[in-house]
N, CA, C and O atoms as CSV, one atom per row, in Angstrom:
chain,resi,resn,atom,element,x,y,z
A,1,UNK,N,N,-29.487,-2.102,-9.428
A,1,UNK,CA,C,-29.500,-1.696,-10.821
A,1,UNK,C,C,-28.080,-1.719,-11.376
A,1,UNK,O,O,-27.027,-1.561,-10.758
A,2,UNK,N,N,-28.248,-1.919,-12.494
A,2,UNK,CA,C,-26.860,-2.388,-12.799
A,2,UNK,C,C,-26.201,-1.039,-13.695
A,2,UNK,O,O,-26.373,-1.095,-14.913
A,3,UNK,N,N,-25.704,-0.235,-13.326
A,3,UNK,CA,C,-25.077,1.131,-13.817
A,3,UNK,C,C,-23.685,1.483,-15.088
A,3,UNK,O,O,-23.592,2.317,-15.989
A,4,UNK,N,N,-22.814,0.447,-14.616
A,4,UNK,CA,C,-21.691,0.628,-15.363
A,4,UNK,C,C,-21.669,-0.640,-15.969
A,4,UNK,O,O,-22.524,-1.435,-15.579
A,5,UNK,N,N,-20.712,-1.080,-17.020
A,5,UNK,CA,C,-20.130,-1.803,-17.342
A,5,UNK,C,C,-19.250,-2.386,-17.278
A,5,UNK,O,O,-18.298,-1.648,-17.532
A,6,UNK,N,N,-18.867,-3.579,-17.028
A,6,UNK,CA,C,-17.508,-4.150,-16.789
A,6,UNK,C,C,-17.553,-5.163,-17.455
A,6,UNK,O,O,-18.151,-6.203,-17.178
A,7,UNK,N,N,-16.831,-4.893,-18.511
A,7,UNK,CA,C,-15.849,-6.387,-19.232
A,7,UNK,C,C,-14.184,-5.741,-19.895
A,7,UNK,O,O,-13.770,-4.630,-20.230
A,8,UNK,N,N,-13.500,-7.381,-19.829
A,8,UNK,CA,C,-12.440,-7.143,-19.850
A,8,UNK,C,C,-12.028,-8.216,-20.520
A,8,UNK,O,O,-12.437,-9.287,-20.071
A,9,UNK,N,N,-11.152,-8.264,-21.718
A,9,UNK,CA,C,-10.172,-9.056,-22.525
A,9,UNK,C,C,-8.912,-9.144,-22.584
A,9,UNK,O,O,-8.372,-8.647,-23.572
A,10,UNK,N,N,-8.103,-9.774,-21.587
A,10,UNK,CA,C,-6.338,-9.929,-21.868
A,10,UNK,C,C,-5.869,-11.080,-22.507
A,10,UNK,O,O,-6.436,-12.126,-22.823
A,11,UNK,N,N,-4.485,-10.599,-22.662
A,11,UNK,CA,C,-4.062,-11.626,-23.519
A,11,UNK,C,C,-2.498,-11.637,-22.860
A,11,UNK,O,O,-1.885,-10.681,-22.384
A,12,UNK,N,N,-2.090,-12.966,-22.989
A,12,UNK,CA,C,-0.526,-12.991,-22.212
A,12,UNK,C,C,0.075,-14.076,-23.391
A,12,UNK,O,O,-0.349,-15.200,-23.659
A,13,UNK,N,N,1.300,-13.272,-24.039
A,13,UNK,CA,C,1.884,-14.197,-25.068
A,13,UNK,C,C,2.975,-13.737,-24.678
A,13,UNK,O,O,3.152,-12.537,-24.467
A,14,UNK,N,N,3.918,-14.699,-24.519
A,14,UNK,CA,C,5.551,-14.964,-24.945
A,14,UNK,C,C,5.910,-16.320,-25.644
A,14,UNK,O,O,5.573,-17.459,-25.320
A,15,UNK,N,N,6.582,-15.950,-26.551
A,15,UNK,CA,C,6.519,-17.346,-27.772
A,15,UNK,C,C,7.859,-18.123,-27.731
A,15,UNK,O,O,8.251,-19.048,-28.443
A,16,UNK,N,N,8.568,-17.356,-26.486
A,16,UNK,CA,C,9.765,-18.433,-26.076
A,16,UNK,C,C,9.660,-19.587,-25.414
A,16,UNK,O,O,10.311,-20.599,-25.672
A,17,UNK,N,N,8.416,-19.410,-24.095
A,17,UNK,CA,C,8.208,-20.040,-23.681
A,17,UNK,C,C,6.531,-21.020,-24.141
A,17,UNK,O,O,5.828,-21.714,-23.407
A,18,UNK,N,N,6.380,-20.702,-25.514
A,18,UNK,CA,C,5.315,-21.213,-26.319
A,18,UNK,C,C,4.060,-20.892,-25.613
A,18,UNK,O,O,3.299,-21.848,-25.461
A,19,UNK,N,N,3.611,-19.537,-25.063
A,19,UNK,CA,C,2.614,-19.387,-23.654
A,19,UNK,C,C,1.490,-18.617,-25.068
A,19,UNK,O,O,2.063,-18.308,-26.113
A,20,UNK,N,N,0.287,-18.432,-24.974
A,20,UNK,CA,C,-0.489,-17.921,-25.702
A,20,UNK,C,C,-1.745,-18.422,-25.033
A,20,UNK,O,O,-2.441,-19.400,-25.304
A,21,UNK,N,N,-1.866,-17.453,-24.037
A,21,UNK,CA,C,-3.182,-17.448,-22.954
A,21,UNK,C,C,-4.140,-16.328,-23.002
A,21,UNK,O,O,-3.675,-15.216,-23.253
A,22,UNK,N,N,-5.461,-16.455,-22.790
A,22,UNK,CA,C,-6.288,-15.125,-22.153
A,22,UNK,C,C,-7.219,-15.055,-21.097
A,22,UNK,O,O,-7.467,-16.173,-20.645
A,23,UNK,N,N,-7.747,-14.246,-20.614
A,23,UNK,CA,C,-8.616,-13.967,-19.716
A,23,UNK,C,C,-9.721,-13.180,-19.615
A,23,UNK,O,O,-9.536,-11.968,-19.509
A,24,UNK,N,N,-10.942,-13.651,-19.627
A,24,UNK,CA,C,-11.925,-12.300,-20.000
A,24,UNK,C,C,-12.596,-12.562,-18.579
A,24,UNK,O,O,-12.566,-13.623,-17.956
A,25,UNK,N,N,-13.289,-11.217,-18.150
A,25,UNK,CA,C,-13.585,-11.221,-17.071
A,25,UNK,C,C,-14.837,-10.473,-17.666
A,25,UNK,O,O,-14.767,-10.021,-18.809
A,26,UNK,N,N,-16.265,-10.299,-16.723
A,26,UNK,CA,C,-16.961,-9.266,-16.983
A,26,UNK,C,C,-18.127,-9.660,-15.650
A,26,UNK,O,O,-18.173,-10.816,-15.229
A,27,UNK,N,N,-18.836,-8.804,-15.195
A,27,UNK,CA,C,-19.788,-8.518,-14.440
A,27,UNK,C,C,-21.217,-8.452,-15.040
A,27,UNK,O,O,-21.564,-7.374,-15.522
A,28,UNK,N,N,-22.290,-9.751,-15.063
A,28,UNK,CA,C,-23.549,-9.693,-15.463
A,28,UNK,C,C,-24.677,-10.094,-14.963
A,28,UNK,O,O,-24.826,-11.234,-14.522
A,29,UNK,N,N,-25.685,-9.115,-14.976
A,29,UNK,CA,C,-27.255,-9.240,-13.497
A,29,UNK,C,C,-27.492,-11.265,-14.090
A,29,UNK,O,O,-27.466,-11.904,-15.143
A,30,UNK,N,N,-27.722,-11.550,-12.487
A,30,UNK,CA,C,-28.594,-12.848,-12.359
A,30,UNK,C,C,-29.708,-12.354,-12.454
A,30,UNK,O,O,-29.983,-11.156,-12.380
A,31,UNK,N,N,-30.731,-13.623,-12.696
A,31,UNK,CA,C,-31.934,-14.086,-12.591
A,31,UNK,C,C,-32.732,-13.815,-11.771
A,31,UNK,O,O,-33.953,-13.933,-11.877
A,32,UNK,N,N,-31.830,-13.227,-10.419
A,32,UNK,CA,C,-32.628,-13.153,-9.195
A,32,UNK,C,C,-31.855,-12.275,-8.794
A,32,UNK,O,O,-31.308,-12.478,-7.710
A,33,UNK,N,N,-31.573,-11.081,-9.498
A,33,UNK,CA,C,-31.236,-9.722,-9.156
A,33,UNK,C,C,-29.828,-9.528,-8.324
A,33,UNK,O,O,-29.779,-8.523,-7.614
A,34,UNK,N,N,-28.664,-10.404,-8.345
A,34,UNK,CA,C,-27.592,-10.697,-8.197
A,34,UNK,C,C,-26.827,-10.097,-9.043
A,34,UNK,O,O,-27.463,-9.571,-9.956
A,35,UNK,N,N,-25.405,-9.935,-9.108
A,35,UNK,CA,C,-24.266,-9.620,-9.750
A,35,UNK,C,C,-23.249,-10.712,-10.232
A,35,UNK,O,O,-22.814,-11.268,-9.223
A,36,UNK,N,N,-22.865,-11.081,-11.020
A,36,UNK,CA,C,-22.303,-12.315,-11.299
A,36,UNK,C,C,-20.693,-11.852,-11.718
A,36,UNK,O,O,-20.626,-10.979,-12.583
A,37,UNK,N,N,-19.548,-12.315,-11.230
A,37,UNK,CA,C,-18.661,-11.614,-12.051
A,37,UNK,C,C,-17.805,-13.057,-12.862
A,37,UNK,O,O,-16.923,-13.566,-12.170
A,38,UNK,N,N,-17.966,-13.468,-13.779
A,38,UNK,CA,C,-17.649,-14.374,-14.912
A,38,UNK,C,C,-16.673,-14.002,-15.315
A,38,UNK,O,O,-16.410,-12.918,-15.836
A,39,UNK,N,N,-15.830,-15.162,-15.043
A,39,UNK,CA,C,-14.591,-15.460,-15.443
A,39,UNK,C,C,-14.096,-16.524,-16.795
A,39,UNK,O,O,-14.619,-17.629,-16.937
A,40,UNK,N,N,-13.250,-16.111,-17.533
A,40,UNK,CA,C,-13.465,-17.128,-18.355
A,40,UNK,C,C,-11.241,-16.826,-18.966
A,40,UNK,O,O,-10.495,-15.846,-18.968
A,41,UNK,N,N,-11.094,-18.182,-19.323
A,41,UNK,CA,C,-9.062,-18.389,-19.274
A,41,UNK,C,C,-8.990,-19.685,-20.696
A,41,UNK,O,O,-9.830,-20.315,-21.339
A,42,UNK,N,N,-7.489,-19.589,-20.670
A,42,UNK,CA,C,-7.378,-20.720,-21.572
A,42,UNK,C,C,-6.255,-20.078,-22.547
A,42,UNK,O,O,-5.709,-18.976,-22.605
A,43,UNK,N,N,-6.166,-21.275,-23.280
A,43,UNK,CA,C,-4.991,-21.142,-24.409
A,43,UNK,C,C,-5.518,-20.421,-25.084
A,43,UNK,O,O,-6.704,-20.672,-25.297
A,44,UNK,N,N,-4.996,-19.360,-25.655
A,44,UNK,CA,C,-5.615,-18.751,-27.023
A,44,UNK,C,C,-5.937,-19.438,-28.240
A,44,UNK,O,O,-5.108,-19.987,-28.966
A,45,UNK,N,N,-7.212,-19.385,-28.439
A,45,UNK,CA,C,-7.754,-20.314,-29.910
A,45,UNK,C,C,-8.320,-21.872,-29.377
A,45,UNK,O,O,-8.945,-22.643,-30.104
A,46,UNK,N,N,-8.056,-22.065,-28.353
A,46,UNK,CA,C,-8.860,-23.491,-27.561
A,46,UNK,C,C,-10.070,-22.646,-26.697
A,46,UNK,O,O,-10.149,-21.458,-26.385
A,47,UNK,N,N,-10.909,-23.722,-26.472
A,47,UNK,CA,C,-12.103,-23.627,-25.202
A,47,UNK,C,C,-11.076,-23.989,-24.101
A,47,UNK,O,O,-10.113,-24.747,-24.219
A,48,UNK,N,N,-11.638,-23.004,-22.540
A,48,UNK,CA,C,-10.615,-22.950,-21.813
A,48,UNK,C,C,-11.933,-22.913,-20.522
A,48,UNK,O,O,-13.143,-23.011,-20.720
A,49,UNK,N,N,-11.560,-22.822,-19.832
A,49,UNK,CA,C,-12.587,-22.884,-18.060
A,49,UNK,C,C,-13.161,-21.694,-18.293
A,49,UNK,O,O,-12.944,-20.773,-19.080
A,50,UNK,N,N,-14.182,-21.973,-17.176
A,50,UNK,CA,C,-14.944,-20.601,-16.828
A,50,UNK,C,C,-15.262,-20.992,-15.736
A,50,UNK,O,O,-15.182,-22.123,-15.258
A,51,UNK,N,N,-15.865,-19.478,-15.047
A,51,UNK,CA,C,-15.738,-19.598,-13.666
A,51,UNK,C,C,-17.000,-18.591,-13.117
A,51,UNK,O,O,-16.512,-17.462,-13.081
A,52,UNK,N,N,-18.208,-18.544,-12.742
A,52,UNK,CA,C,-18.844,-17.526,-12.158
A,52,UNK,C,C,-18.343,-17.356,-10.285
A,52,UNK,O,O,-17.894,-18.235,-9.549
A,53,UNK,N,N,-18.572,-16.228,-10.041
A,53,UNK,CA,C,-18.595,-15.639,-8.620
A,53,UNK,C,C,-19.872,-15.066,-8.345
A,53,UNK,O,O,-19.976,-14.110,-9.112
A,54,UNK,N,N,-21.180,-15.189,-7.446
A,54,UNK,CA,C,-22.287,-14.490,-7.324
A,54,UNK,C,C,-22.020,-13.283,-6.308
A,54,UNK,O,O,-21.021,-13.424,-5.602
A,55,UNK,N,N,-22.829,-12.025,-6.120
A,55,UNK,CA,C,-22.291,-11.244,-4.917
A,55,UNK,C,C,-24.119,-10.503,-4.710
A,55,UNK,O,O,-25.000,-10.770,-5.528
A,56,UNK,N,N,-24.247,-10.021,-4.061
A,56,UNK,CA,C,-25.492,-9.387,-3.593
A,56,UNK,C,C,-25.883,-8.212,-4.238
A,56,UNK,O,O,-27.029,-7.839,-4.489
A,57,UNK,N,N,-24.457,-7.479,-4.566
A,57,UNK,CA,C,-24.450,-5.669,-4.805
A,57,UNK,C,C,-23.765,-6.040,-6.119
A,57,UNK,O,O,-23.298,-7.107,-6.517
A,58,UNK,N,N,-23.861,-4.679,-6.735
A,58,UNK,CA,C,-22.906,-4.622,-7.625
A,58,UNK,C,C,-21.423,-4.058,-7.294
A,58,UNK,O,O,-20.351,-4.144,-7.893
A,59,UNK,N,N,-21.776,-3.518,-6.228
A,59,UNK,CA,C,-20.421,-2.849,-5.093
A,59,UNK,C,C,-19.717,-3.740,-5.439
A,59,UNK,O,O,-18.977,-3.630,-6.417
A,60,UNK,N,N,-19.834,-5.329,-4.363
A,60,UNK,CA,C,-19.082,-6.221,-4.437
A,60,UNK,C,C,-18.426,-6.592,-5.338
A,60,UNK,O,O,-17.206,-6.743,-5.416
A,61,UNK,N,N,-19.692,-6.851,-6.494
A,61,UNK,CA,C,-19.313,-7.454,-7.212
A,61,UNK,C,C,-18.129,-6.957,-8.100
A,61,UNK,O,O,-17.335,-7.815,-8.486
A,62,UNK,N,N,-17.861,-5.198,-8.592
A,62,UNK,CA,C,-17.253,-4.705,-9.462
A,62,UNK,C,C,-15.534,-4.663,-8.114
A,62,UNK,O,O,-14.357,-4.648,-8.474
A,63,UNK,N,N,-15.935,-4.659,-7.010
A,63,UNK,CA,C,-14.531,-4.872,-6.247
A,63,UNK,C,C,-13.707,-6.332,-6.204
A,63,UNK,O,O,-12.586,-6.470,-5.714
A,64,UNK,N,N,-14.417,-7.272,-6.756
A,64,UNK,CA,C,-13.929,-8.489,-7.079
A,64,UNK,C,C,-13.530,-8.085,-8.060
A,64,UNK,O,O,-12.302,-8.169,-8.085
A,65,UNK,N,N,-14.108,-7.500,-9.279
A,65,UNK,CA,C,-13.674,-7.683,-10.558
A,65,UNK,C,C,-12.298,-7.261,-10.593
A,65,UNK,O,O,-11.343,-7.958,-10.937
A,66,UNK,N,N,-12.260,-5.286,-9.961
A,66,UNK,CA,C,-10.767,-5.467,-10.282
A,66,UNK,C,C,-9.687,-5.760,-9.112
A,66,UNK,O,O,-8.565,-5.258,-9.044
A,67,UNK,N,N,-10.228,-6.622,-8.262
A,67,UNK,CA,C,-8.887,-6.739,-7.460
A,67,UNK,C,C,-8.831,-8.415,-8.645
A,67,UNK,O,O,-7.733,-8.279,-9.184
A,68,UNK,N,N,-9.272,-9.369,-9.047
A,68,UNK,CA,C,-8.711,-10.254,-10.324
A,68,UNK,C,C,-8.357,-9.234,-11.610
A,68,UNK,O,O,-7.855,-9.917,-12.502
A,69,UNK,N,N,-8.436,-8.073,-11.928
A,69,UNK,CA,C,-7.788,-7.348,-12.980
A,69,UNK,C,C,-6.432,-6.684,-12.397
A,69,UNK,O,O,-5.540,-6.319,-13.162
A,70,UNK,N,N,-6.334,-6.550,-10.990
A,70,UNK,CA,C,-4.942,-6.433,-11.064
A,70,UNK,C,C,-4.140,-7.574,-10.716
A,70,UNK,O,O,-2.952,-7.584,-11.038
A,71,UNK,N,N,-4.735,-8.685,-9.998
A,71,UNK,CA,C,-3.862,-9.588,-9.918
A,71,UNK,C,C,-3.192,-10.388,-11.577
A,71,UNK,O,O,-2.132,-11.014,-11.601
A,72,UNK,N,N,-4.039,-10.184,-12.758
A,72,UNK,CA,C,-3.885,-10.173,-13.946
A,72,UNK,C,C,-2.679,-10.006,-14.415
A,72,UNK,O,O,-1.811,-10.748,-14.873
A,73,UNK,N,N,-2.847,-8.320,-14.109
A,73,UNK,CA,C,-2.030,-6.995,-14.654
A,73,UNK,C,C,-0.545,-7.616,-14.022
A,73,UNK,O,O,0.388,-7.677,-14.822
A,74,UNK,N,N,-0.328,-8.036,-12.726
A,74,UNK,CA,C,0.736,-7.780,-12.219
A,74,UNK,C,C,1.455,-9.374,-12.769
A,74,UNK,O,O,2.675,-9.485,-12.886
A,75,UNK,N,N,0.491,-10.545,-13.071
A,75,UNK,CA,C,1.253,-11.500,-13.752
A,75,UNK,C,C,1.668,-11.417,-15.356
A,75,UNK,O,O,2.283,-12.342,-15.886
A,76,UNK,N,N,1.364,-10.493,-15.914
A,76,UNK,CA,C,1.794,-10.375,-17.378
A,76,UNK,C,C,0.386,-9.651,-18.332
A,76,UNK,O,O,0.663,-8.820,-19.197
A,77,UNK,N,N,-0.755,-9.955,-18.144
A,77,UNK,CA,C,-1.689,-9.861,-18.786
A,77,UNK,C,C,-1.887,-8.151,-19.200
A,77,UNK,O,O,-1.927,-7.158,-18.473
A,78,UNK,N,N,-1.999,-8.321,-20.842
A,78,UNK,CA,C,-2.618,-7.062,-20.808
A,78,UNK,C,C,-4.111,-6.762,-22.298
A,78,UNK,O,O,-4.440,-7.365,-23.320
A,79,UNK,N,N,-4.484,-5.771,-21.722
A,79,UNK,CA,C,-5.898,-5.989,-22.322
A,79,UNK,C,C,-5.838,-5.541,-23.888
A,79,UNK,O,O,-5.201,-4.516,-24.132
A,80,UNK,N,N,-6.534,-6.323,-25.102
A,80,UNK,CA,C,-6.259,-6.622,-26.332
A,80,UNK,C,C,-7.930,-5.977,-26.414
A,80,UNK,O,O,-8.712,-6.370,-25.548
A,81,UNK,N,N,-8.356,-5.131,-27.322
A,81,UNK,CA,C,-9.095,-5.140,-28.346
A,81,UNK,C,C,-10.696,-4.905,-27.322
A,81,UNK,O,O,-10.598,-4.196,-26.320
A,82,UNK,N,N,-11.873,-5.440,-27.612
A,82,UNK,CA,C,-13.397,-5.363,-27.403
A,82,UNK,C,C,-13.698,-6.995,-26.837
A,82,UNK,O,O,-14.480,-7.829,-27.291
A,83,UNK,N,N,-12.786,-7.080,-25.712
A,83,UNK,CA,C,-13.353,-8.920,-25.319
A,83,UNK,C,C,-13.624,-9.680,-26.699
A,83,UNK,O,O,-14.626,-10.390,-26.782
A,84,UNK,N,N,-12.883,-9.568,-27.622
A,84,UNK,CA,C,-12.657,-10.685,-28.868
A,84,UNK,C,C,-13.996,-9.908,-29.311
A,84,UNK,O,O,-14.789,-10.847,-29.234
A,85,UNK,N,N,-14.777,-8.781,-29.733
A,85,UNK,CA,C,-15.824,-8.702,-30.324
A,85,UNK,C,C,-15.297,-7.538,-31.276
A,85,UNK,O,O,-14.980,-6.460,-30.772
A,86,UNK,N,N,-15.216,-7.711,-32.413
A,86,UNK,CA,C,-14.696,-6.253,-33.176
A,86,UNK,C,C,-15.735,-5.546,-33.618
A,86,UNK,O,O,-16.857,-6.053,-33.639
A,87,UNK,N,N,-15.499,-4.225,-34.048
A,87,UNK,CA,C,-16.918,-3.039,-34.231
A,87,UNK,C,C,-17.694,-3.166,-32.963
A,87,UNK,O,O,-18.819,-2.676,-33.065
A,88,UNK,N,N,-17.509,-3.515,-32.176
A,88,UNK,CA,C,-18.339,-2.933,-30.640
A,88,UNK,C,C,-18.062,-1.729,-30.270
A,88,UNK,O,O,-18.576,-1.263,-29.253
């Protein structure tokens, strides 16, 4: 059962080095009662990759999530706003 929530929106800008990137991450039930933790990157304002991870539990799955939210954190990234959704 899927209990908590996990999503996440960063954003990494320095405009010296012309960088204007983000990263949204979030955790959502499969089809077949799985945990998915979806990854998604890119230039800010372009379509950029995405990436699913499947896991069995949601255990797993939310311990993937933030060991990629701190590897994030510790390269520059920090979290902006409602995952790009405003009034949420």
């Amino acid at each position: 059962m899927f209990h908590c929530r996990f999503q996440l929106y960063c954003q990494r800008v320095d405009a010296s080095k012309n960088m204007a990137r983000y990263y949204a991450l979030s955790i959502q039930p499969t089809l077949f009662g799985e945990m998915a933790v979806v990854r998604a990157w890119g230039r800010i304002g372009k379509r950029g990759g995405e990436k699913s991870e499947v896991f069995p539990t949601e255990r797993e799955a939310a311990s993937r999530f933030l060991e990629l939210v701190r590897r994030k954190r510790q390269r520059g990234y920090r979290p902006v706003g409602n995952c790009g959704h405003l009034g949420v």
